[in-house]
C-alpha positions as CSV (number, residue, x, y, z in Angstrom):
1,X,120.8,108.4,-9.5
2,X,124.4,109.8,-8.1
3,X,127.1,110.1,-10.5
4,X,129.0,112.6,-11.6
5,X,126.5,115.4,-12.5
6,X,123.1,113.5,-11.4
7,X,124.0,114.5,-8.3
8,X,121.4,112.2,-6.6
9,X,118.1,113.4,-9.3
10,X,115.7,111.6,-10.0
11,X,115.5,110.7,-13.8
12,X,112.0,109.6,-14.8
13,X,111.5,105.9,-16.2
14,X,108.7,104.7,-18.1
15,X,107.6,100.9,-17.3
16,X,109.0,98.6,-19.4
17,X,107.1,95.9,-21.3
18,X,107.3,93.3,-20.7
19,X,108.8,92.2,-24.2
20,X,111.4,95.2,-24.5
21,X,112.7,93.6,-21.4
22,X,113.3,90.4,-22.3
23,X,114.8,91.6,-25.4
24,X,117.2,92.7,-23.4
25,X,118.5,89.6,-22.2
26,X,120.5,90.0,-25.8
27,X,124.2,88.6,-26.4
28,X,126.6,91.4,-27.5
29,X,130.1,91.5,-29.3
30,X,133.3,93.0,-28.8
31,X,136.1,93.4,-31.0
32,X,139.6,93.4,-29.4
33,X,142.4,94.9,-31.6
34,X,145.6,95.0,-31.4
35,X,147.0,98.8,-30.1
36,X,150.2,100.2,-29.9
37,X,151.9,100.5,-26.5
38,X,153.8,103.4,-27.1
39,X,153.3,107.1,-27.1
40,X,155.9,108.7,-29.5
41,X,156.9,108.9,-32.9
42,X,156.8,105.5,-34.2
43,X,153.0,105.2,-32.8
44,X,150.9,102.5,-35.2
45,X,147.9,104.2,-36.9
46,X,144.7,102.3,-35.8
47,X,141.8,103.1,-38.5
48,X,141.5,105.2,-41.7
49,X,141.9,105.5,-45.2
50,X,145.7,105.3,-45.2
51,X,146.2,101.7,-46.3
52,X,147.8,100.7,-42.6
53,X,147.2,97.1,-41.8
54,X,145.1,96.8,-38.4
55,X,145.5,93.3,-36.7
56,X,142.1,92.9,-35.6
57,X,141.2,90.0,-33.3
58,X,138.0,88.8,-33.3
59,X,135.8,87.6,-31.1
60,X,132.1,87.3,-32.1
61,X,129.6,85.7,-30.1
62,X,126.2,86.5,-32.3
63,X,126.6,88.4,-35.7
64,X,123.0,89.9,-34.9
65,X,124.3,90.9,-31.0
66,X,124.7,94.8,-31.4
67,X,121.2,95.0,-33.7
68,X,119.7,93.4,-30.8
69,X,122.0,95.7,-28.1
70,X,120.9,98.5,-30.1
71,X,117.0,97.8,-30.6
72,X,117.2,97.2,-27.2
73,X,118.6,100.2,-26.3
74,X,116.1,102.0,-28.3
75,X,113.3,100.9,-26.9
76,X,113.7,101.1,-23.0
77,X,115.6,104.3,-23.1
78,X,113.4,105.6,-25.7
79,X,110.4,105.1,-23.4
80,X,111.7,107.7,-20.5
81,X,113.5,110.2,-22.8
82,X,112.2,113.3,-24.4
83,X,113.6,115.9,-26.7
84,X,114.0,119.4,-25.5
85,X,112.8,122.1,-27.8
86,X,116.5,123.8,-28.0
87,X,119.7,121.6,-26.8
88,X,120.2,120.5,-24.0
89,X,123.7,122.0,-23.8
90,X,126.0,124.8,-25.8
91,X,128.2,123.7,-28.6
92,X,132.0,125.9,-28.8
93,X,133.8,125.7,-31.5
94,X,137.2,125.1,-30.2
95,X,139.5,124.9,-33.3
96,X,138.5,124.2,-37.1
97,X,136.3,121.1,-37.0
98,X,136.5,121.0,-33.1
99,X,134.0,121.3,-31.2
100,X,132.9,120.8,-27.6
101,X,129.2,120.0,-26.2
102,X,129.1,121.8,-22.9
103,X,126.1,121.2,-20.3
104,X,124.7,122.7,-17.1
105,X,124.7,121.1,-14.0
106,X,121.6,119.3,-13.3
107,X,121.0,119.0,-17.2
108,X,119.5,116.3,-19.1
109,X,122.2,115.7,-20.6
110,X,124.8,114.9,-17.6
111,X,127.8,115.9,-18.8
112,X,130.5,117.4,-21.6
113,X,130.6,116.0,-25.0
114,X,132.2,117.1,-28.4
115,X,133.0,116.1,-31.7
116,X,136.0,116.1,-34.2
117,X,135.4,116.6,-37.9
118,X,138.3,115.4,-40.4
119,X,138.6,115.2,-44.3
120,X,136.0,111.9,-44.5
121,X,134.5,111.0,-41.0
122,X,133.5,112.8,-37.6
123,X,134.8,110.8,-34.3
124,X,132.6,111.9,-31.4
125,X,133.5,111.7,-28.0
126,X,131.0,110.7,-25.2
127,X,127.6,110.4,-25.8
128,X,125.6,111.8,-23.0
129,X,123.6,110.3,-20.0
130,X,120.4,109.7,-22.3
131,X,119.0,109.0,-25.6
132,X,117.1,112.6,-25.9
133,X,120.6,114.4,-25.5
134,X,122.2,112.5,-27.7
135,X,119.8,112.4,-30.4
136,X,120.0,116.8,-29.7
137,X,124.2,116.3,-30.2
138,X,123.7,114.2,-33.5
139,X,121.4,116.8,-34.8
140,X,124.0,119.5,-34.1
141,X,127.1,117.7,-36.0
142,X,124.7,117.5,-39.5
143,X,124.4,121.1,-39.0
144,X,127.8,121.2,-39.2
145,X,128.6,118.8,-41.6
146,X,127.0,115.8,-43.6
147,X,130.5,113.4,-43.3
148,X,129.6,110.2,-41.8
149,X,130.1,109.7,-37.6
150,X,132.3,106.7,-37.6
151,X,133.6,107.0,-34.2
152,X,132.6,107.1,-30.9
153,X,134.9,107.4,-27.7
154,X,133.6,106.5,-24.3
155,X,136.2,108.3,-22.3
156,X,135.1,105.9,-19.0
157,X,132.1,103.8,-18.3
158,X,129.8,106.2,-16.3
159,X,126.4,106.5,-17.2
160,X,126.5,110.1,-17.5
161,X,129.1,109.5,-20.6
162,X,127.6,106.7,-22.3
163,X,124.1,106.7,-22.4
164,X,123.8,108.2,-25.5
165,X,125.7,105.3,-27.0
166,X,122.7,103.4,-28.7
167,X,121.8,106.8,-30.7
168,X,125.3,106.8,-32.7
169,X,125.8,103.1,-33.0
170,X,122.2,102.7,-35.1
171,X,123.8,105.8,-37.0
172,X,126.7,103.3,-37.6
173,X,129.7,104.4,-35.7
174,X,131.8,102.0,-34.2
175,X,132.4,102.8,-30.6
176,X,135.6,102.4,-29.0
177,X,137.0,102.5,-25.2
178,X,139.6,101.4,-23.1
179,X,139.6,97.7,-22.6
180,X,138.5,97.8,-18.7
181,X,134.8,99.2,-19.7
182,X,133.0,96.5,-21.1
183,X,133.4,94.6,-17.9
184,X,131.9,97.4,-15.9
185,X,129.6,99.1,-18.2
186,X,126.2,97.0,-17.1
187,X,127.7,95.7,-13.9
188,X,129.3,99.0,-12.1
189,X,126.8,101.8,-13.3
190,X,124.0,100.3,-11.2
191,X,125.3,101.5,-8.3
192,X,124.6,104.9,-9.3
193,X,120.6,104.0,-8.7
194,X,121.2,103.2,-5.2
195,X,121.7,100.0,-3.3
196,X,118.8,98.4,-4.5
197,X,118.0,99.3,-8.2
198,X,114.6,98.7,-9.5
199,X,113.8,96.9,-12.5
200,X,113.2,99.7,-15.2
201,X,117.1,100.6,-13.7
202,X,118.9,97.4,-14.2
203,X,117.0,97.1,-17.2
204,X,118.1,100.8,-18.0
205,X,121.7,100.2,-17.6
206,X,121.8,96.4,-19.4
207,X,120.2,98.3,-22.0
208,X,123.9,100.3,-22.6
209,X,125.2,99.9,-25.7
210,X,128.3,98.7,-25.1
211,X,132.5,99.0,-27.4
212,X,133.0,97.1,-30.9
213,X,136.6,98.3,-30.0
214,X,138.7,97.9,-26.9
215,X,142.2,99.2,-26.5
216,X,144.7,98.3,-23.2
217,X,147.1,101.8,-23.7
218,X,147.0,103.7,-26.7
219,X,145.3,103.8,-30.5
220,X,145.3,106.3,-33.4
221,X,142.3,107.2,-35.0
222,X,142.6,108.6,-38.6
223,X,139.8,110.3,-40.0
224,X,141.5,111.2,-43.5
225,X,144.1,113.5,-42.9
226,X,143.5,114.1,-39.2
227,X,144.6,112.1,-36.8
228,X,143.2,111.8,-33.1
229,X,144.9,109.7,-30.2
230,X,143.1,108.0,-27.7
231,X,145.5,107.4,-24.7
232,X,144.4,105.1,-21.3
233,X,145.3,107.3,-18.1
234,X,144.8,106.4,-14.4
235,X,142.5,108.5,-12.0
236,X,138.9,109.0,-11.8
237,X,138.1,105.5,-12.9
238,X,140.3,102.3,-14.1
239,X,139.3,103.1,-17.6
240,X,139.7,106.7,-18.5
241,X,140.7,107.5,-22.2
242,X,142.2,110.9,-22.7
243,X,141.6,112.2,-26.5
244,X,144.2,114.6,-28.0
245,X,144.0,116.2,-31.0
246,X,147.2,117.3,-31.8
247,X,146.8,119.7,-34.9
248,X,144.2,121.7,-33.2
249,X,146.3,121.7,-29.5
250,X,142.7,120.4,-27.8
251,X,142.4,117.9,-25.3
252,X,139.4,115.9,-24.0
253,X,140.2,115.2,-20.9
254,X,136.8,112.8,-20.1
255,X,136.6,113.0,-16.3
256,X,139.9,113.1,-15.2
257,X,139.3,116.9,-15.9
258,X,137.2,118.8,-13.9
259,X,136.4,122.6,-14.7
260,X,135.7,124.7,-11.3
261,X,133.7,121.7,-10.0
262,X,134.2,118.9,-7.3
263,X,135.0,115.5,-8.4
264,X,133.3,112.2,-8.6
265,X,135.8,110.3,-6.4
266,X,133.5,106.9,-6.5
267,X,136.0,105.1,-8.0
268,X,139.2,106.9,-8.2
269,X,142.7,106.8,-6.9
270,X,143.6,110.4,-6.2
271,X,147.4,109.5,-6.1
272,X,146.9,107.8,-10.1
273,X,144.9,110.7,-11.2
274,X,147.5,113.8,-9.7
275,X,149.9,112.0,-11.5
276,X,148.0,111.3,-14.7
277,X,147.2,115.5,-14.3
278,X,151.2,115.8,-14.2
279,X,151.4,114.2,-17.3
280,X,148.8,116.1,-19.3
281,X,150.4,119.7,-18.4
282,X,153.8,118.5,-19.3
283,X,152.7,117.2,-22.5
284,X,150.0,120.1,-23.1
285,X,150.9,122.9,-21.8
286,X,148.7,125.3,-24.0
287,X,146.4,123.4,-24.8
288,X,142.4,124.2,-24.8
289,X,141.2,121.2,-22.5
290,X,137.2,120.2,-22.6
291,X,136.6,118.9,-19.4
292,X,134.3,115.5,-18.3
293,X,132.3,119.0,-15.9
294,X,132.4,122.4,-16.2
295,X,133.3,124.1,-18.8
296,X,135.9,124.3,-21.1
297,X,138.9,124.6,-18.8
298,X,142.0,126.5,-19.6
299,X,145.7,124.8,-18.5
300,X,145.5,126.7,-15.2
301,X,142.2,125.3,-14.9
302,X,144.0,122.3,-14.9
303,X,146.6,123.3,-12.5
304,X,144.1,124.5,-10.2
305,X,141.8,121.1,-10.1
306,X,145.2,118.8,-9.7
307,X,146.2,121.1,-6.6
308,X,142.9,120.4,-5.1
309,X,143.3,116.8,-5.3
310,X,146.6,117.6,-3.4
311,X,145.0,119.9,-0.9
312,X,142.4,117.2,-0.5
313,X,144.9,114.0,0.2
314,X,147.1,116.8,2.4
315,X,144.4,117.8,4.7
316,X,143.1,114.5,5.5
317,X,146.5,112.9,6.1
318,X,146.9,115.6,8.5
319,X,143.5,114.7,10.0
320,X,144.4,110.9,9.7
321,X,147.9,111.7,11.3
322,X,146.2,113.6,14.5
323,X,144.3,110.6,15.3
324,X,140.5,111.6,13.4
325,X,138.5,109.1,12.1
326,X,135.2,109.6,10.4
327,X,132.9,112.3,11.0
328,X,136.1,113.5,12.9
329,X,137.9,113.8,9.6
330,X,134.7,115.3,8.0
331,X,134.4,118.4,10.8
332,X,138.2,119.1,10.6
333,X,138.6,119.3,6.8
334,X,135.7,120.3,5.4
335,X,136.2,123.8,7.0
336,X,139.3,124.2,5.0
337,X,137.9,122.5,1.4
338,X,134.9,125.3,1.9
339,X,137.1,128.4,2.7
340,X,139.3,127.7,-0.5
341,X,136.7,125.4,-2.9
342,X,133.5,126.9,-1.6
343,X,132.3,128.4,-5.0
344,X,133.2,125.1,-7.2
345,X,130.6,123.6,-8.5
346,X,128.9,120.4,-7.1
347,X,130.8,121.7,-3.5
348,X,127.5,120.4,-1.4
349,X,127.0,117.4,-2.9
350,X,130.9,115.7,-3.0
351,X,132.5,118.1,-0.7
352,X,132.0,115.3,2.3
353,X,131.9,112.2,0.0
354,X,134.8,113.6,-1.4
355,X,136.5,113.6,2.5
356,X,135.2,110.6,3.4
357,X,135.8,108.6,0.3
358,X,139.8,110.3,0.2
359,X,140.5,108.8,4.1
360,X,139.2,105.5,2.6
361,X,141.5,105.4,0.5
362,X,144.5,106.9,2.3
363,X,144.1,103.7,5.0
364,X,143.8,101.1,2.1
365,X,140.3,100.5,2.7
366,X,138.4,102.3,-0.5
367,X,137.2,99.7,-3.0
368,X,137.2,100.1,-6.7
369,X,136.2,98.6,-9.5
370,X,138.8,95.7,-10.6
371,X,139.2,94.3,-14.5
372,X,138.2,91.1,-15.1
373,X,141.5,90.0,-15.6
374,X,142.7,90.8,-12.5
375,X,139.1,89.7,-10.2
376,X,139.5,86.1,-12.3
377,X,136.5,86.8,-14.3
């Protein structure tokens, strides 16, 4: 596999029998609500306990899809997962009832996670690249508290942030995303397994226990007194939720934060996400950010990952400009990115991709995943 921490790894998988397969070939459901557009004061609460009206739209193809998405999910990723004797990551506590889930490169578990504990309910966001991990993460929250997890944000679809998914939905959270990652979620991760996945892949990734909840811009999560925003930003994919927590000053910043580490450019738009960076230091300027990789990442941590996307885009313009194509681009800039980025981790394995995917899209030729709205799907 090759996203954003697999780094190319091979992740073991049991065969699959025959009849977990075909259970597979399950309906799901998905829940569209209505969300608010807006992102100041007169923002509409989404869910809790305050007596708000929600106006839920609903569209439910089999009342008995998600047992089925979930069972499903059980059993095949189940069969290649294991549980580590300690976790498979760190947990920091960031703020009261904060807390972020912070992994090693190359780990089982793939990536940053965390969870947010309010007066009845615990909202947790990203679940991991597998079951074993995420099973690990639930286990830490009851040793924190016993309130119920009723939340789950997938801050994009990657596999590395949502394979966990399966483990809090049959613990009966309801999962919720930006509206663009149900359409990609078991169509767009396989290309992480190469250009031709094998079975117990595709059968891996259908297996993804996909939203109840979809939002287009922005929703409100109450859990009692606490309230958490979930706000769409443009960057690293074309489905990237940012959660904020405003009482604590903590941001999860999914991966359109990187911590000291090269990006995943597969699918981004580095003009979007520089922007989308811009954004978040304006409106957070001291905030403690828990980034997709890396570790927890201060605002200048911030700062210094949106200047490399700049220094990136700069020196293959100027590449681009001189007439270099190619591997041309490749010898003239990586020089520079290893100089000044040469300790970040992940440098070896993006540090070319991350060239050669940026003149892609400089010249209008880098191809992204589109919503199904807009691909007339």
């Amino acid at each position: 596999m090759d996203f954003g921490s697999g780094l190319g790894r091979a992740v073991p998988l049991a065969v699959l029998a025959g009849k977990a397969q075909s259970a597979c070939d399950s309906t799901r459901y998905q829940l569209s609500f209505a969300e608010t557009n807006v992102r100041s004061a007169d923002r509409i609460p989404f869910i809790g306990n305050f007596g708000a009206s929600v106006n839920l739209s609903v569209n439910i193809s089999r009342m008995k899809s998600r047992l089925v998405a979930i069972l499903c999910s059980w059993i095949l990723l189940s069969s290649f997962s294991f549980a580590a004797d300690n976790p498979d990551f760190t947990v920091k506590k960031l703020a009261e009832g904060v807390y972020a889930a912070v992994s090693g490169d190359g780990s089982k578990a793939g990536s940053n996670a965390g969870f947010i504990i309010g007066n009845n309910a615990v909202l947790v966001v990203d679940t991991f690249e597998d079951v074993a991990p995420a099973k690990e993460l639930l286990a830490e929250i009851r040793k924190v508290t016993n309130l119920p997890v009723k939340f789950v944000v997938n801050t994009h679809y990657h596999l590395d942030h949502t394979g966990g998914n399966a483990v809090f939905a049959q613990a009966g959270a309801t999962i919720v995303a930006q509206r663009n990652l149900p359409g990609w979620l078991h169509t767009e991760n396989l290309k992480f397994f190469g250009p031709n996945p094998k079975p117990e892949a595709k059968a891996r990734v259908e297996a993804l226990v996909p939203p109840d909840l979809v939002y287009t811009k922005a929703v409100d999560i109450y859990l009692g007194s606490r309230v958490v925003h979930v706000r769409y930003m443009l960057g690293h994919t074309g489905g990237d939720s940012v959660v904020e927590i405003p009482d604590a000053n903590v941001v999860f910043g999914g991966d359109l934060v990187w911590q000291k580490h090269l990006p995943n450019l597969i699918d981004a738009t580095t003009d979007a996400w520089i922007k989308s960076l811009d954004t978040l230091l304006q409106e957070h300027p001291t905030a403690t950010f828990v980034s997709g990789h890396g570790d927890v990442a201060t605002p200048q941590d911030v700062r210094d990952f949106h200047d490399y996307l700049i220094f990136l885009r700069d020196a293959v313009a100027k590449a681009q400009a001189e007439g270099k194509s190619g591997q041309q681009v490749v010898d003239a800039v990586l020089p520079q990115l290893q100089e000044k980025y040469g300790s970040w981790g992940f440098f070896k394995a993006f540090s070319t991709r991350n060239i050669l995917q940026t003149a892609a899209e400089l010249k209008g030729e880098k191809k992204v995943p589109v919503p199904a709205e807009q691909s007339g799907n």
